[in-house]
matplotlib code that plots the C-alpha trace (Angstrom):
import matplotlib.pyplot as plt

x = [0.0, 1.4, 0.4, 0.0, 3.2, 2.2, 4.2, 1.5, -1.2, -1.7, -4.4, -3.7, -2.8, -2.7, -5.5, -6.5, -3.4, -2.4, 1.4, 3.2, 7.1, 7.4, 4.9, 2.3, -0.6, -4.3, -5.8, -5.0, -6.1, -3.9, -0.7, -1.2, -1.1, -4.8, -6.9, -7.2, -11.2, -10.3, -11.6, -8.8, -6.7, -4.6, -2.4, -0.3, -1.8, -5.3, -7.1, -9.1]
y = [0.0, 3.7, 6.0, 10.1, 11.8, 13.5, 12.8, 11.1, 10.6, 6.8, 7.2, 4.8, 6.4, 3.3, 4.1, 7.7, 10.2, 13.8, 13.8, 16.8, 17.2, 13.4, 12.5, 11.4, 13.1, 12.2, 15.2, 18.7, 20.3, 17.5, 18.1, 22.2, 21.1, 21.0, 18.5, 15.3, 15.2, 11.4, 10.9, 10.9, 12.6, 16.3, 16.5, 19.0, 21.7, 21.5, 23.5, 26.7]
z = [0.0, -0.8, 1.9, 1.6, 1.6, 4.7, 7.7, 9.9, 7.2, 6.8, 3.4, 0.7, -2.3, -4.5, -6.7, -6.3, -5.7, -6.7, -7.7, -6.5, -6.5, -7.2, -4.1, -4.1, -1.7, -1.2, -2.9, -4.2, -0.6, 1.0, -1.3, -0.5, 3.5, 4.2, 5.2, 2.9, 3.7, 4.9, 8.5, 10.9, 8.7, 9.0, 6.1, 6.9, 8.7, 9.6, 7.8, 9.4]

ax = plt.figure().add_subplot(projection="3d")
ax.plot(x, y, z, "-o")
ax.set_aspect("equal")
plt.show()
């Protein structure tokens, strides 16, 4: 399984990822350091 990027985001990015930089992050919001919209998840910062 390839998880988000993120340091502390455990989404699978197998199927559905947004590459950035080489990495691979679970959405656009997620690879700009806001929330991935997975439960349990902060990509980054938490978005306000």
């Amino acid at each position: 399984m390839d998880t988000c990027a993120h340091e502390g985001c455990h989404c699978d990015v197998s199927e559905n990822y947004v590459e950035q930089d080489g990495k691979r992050y679970c959405s656009t919001e997620c690879a700009q350091g806001q929330s991935c919209g997975h439960d349990g998840c902060t990509c980054g910062e938490a978005a306000e």
